[in-house]
Structures are given as structure tokens and as C-alpha cells.
C-alpha positions in Angstrom: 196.6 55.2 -8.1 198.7 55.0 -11.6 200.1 57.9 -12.8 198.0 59.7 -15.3 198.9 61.5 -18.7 198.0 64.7 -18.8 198.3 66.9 -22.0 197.8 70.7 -21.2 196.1 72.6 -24.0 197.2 75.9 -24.9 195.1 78.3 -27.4 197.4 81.0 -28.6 196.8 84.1 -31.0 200.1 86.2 -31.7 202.1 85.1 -28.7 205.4 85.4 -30.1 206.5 87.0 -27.2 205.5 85.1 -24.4 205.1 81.7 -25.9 209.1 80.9 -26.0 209.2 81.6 -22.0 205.1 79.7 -21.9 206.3 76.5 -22.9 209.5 76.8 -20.4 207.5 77.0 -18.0 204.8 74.8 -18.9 207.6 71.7 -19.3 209.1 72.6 -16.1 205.3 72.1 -14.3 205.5 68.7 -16.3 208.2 67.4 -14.9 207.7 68.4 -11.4 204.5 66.8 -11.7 206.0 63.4 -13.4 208.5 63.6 -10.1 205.5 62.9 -7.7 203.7 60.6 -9.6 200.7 62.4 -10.8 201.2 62.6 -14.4 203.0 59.9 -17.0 206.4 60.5 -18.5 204.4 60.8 -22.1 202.3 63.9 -21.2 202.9 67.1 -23.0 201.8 70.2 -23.8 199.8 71.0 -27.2 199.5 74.6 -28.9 197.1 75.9 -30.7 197.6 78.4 -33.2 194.6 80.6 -33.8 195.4 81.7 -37.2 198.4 84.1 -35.8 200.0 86.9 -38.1 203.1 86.9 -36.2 206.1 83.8 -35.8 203.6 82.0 -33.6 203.4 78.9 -35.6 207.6 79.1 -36.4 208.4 79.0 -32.5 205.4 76.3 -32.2 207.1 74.1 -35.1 210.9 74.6 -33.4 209.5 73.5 -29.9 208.3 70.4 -31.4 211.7 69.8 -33.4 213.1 70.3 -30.1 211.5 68.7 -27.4 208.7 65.4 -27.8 206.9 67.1 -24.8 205.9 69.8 -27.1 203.2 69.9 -30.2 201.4 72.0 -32.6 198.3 72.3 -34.1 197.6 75.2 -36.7 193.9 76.2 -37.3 193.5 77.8 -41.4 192.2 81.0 -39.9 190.9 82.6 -36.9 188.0 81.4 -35.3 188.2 82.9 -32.0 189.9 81.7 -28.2 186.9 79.4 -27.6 186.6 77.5 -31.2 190.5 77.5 -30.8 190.1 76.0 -27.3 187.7 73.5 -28.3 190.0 72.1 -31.2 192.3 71.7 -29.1 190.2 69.7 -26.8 188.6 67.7 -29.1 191.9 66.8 -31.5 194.1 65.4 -28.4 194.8 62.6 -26.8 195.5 62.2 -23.0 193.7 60.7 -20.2 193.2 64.3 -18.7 193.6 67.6 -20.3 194.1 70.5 -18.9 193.2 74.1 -20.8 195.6 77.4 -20.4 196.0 80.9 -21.7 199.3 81.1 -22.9 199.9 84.6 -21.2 200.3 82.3 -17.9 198.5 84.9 -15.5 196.7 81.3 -14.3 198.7 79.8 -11.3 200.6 76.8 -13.0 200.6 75.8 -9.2 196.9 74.9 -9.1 197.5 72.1 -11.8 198.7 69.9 -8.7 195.4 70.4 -6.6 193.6 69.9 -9.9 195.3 66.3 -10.5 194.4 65.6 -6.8 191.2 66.0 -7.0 190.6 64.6 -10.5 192.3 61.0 -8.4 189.2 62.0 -5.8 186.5 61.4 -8.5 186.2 64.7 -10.2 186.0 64.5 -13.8 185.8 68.6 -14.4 187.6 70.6 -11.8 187.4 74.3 -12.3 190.1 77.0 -11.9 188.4 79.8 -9.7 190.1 83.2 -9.3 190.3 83.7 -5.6 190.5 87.6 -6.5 190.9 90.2 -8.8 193.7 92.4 -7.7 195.6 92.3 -11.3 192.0 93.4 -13.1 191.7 97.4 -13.2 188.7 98.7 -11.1 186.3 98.8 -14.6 187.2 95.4 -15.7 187.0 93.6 -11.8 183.2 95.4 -11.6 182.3 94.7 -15.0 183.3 91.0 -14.7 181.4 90.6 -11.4 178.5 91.9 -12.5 178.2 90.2 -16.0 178.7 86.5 -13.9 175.2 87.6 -11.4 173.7 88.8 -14.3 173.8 85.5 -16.3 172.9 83.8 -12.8 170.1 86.0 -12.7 168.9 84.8 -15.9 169.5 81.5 -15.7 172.7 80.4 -16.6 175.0 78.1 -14.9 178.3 79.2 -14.8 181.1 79.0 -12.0 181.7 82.2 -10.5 185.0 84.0 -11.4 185.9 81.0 -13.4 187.0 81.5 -17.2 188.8 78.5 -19.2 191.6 77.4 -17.0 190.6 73.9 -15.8 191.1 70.1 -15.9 189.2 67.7 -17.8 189.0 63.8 -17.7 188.6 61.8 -20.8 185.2 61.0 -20.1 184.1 64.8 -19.8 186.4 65.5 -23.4 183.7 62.9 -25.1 180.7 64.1 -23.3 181.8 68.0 -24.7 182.3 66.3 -28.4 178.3 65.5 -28.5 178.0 69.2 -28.0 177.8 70.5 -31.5 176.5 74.3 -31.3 178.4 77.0 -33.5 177.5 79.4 -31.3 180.0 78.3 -28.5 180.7 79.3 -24.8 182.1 76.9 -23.2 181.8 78.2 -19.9 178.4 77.4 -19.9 178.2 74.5 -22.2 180.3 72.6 -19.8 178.8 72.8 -16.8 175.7 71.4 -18.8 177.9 68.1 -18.8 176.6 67.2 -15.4 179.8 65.1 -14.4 181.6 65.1 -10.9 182.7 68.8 -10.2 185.4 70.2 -8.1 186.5 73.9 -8.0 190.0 74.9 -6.7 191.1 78.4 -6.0 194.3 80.2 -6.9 195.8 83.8 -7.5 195.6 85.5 -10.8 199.3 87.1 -12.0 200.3 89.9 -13.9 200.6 88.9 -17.9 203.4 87.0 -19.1 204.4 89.6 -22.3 202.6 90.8 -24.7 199.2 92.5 -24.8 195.6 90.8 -23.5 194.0 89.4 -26.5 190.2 90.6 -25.0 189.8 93.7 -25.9 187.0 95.8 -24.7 184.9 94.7 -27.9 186.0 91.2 -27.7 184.7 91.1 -23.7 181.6 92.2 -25.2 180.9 89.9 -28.0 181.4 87.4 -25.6 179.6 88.9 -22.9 176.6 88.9 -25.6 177.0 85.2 -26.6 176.9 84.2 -23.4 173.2 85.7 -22.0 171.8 84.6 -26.0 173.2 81.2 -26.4 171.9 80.1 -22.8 169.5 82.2 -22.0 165.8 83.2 -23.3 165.0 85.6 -20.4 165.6 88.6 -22.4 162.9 87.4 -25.3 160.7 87.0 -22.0 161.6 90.4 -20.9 160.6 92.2 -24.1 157.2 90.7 -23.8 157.0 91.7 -20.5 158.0 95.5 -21.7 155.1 95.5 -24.3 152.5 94.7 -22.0 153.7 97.1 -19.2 153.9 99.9 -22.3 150.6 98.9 -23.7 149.3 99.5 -20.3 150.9 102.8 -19.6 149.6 103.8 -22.9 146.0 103.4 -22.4 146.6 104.9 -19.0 147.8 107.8 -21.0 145.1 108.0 -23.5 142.5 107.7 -20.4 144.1 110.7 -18.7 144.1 112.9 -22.1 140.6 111.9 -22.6 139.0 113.1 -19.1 141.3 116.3 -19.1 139.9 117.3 -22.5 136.3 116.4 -21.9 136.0 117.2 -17.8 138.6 120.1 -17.5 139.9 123.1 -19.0 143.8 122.6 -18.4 144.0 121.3 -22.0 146.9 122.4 -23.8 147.9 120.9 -27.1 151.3 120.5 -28.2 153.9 118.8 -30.4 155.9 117.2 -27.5 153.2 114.9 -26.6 153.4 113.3 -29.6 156.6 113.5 -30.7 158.2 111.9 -27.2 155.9 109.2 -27.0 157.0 108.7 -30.7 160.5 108.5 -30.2 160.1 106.4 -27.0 158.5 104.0 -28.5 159.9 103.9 -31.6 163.8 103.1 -29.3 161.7 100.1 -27.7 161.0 98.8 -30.7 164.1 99.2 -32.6 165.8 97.5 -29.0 163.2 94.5 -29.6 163.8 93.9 -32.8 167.5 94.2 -32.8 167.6 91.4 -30.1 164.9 89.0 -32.2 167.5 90.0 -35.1 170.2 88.6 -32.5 168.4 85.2 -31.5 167.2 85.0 -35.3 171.0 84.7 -36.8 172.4 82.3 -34.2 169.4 79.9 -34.8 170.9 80.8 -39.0 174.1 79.7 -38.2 173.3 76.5 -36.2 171.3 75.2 -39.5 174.6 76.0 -41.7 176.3 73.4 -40.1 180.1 75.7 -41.1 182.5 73.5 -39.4 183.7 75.4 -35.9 187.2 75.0 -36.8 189.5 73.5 -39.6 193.1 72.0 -39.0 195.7 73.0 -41.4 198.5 71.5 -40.4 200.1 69.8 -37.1 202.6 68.3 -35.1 202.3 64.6 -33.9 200.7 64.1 -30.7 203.1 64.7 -27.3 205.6 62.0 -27.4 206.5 62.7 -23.2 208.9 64.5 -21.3 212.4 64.5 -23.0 210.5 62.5 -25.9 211.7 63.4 -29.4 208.9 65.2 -31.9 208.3 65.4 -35.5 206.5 67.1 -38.0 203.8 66.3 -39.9 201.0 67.7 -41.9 197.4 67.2 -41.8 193.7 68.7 -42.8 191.4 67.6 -40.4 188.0 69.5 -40.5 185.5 69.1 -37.3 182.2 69.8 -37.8 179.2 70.3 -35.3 177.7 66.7 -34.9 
């Protein structure tokens, strides 16, 4: 089988200090690759710049100036690791892609097992962390039990798997028809329904820097996840209400033949006032999730593009290929 060009997709958001000693790396997993004939001599790495504050974009433009295996593409603003991702995916070329956090705690290693068993059939093949030794004890349980809870409601998602993982051609196109603001890729492409292969591997230590995913961060995305896929908890509130509806004429029964058939009657403010406030949390919780479901089915009707490209490199010219700069203002919107 002919070698294949593969272009590995990097988002990146302040990673001034790893990203010099990332794309090292990176090049040097290219060219070992090249050397047994799984990839081309014109694949190349591509990073994104998620609207960084730091010198991000100035060491992205001096890689490209340097090396044709390297290139750039710089998002206006902000718009988080998975719209950055998905820019990335969707702006370039390649007959396989593979995604990569640019803090390189994903074993560059796997990318050979990947390529094998993308030559097997696979169109996706999945990265999946064989443990969690590197993760402190709150974030390993915490990240264990938000993957059963989404199974539990529903979701398909690949255990222990986040974004590191190849991608055919054919599975970047089938992702483009995908046009949902509200994105989460690590369900949205297991919705794809292409030839799937997972391959395991051991998580390192971060690169430099600090992690990106912040406590709050973890969960906003821990919250997009169980909303945008999954309508179990809207199920669940209906469920509540009847069960407290019931328990409440239960209750009023109860009052009722103590106050008519007994003499243990006492009155008093706390049965009112508890019930109150009980109730009243329920229905502040309800309503707060409605609110939830209510603004991402707002935003989908906007139609705000997911991402928009300020400015960027050309396209990977190979290993030891010569770059160049260019500029460009390419906006993608949800089809």
C-alpha cells in the first residue's frame, strides 16, 4: 500500500513554552514515519492558534519561515480547544489527519499503530488512555465517572478517549456536514458511523507549561457533553415531578387522618416552611436546566460562525519543504 500524507493537527492556546520543543518533536515522529513508508514526504504538521495572548502565533510564523513541514493557522479570537480543533480539521488538506494537544502528554508512539490500522480499513481510530497514573486521584475519579455517566444516559463515547486520534479524508467530510455550535466532538464523531479502531497507549507527564482545563473549563465541558447528546435529564425532571406530586398527596393524606382521627396534632411553622424550600430548590433546579437546553437550541438558530480564520500559513509543503507566509480571512459557518 502507497504511502499516505498525513498532516497532524495541533490546537494550541498560550503554548509559548512548549510549542518550540512540540514541533521538534512532532517533525522528528514525521520523519521516522516517512522512513518506513507510512506517511508521504509532503505531510506536515499544522497549528492552531486559539486566539493566544502570549508569542504563540510569533514561534508558529518562525516554524513556518523555517521548515515547509510546519504551518499556521490563527483563529480572530478564542473559541475554545474543540471549535479550535475542528478548524483545524476542517481547513486542511491531507489524506489522513491526525489531532494532538500540543502539551505532548499523548504517546507520539501510537501514531504508528494508528497509520497501521487506518491501512486495515479503519477510517477513525481512537487514542485510548490505557491508564491514568499522571491524573491526581480527584481528576482520574472524576473523569471515570463523568464517561459511565454519559453511557448511562445515552451517549456514545469511547471510554478514556479525549481528542488524540486519526482521521481518514472520508471521516474529515463526513464531520464537515456536522454543523452544531454547540460542539463535542467526542461524541459527534462517533455519530459518523465509519470503520472504528481504538489503540491504547500511556499518558505522560506535561510537556511545559500549565494544563489549559481548568477545573471550570472540565465542567463546562462536562455540562455540554450530557446536554448536547443527551435528553435523559429533561426525562428525569418529569420523572421527579410525578414522584413529588405523589409524595405530596401522600403527605396531605397523612395530615388529614391525623387531624380528623387522632389527637397527636401539633401545628407548626416547619411543616410548611421545609416543604416550601424543598420544593421551591426542585423547581429552581428544573428550570435552570430547561434555561440550559432552551439557550443551546438559541444559539443553533443564530447560525454565529464556530470559528473565523484571521490569518495563515500555506498548507504543509513536506518534510524539509520550504514554507511561506500568507494571509487569509476565511470564515466557517455551521452548514
Amino acid at each position: 500500500m502507497d504511502p499516505v500524507t498525513l498532516n497532524i493537527v495541533v490546537p494550541c492556546f498560550n503554548e509559548q513554552a512548549a510549542l518550540p520543543e512540540t514541533a521538534r518533536r512532532l517533525r522528528e515522529r514525521l520523519v521516522e514515519l516517512a522512513k518506513e513508508g507510512l506517511i508521504s514526504a509532503n505531510s506536515g504538521v499544522v497549528f492552531v492558534d486559539d486566539g493566544s495572548r502570549d508569542e504563540t502565533w510569533s514561534i508558529i510564523e518562525r516554524l513556518a519561515r523555517e521548515s515547509g513541514d510546519c504551518s499556521g493557522i490563527k483563529l480572530a479570537r478564542n473559541v475554545g480547544h474543540q471549535n479550535a480543533l475542528l478548524a483545524g480539521l476542517l481547513s486542511t488538506p491531507g489524506e489522513v489527519l491526525i489531532s494532538i494537544d500540543a502539551d505532548l502528554q499523548d504517546d507520539l508512539g501510537a501514531m504508528r499503530q494508528m497509520l497501521l490500522a487506518h491501512r486495515e480499513g479503519a477510517d477513525i481510530v481512537y487514542g485510548v488512555r490505557a491508564g491514568r497514573t499522571v491524573d491526581t486521584t480527584f481528576k482520574r475519579l472524576s473523569a471515570q465517572g463523568y464517561y459511565r455517566l454519559l453511557r448511562a444516559l445515552g451517549v456514545n463515547v469511547v471510554f478514556n478517549h479525549a481528542d488524540y486520534r486519526l482521521m481518514s479524508r472520508q471521516a474529515i467530510e463526513a464531520l464537515r456536514e456536522f454543523g452544531e455550535v454547540n460542539l463535542f466532538l467526542r461524541g459527534i464523531i462517533p455519530l459518523l458511523g465509519l470503520a472504528t479502531r481504538t489503540v491504547t497507549y500511556d499518558r505522560h507527564p506535561r510537556l511545559a507549561g500549565e494544563s489549559k482545563y481548568p477545573l471550570r473549563k472540565m465542567l463546562a465541558l462536562a455540562l455540554e457533553g450530557i446536554t448536547s447528546f443527551s435528553v435523559a435529564p429533561l426525562r428525569w425532571i418529569t420523572l421527579t415531578g410525578i414522584l413529588l406530586a405523589l409524595s405530596s398527596l401522600l403527605v396531605g393524606l397523612w395530615a388529614l387522618f391525623v387531624r380528623v382521627f387522632t389527637d397527636r396534632y401539633l401545628p407548626g411553622w416547619a411543616s410548611v416552611v421545609v416543604p416550601m424550600s424543598f420544593f421551591s430548590g426542585i423547581q429552581l433546579f428544573s428550570l435552570g436546566l430547561l434555561g440550559e437546553y432552551l439557550g443551546k437550541v438559541y444559539l443553533e438558530t443564530k447560525h454565529r460562525p464556530r470559528f473565523i480564520i484571521e490569518r495563515k500559513t500555506n498548507a504543509p509543503a513536506g518534510i524539509n519543504g520550504e514554507g511561506a507566509l500568507t494571509a487569509g480571512g476565511t470564515i466557517e459557518r455551521p452548514s
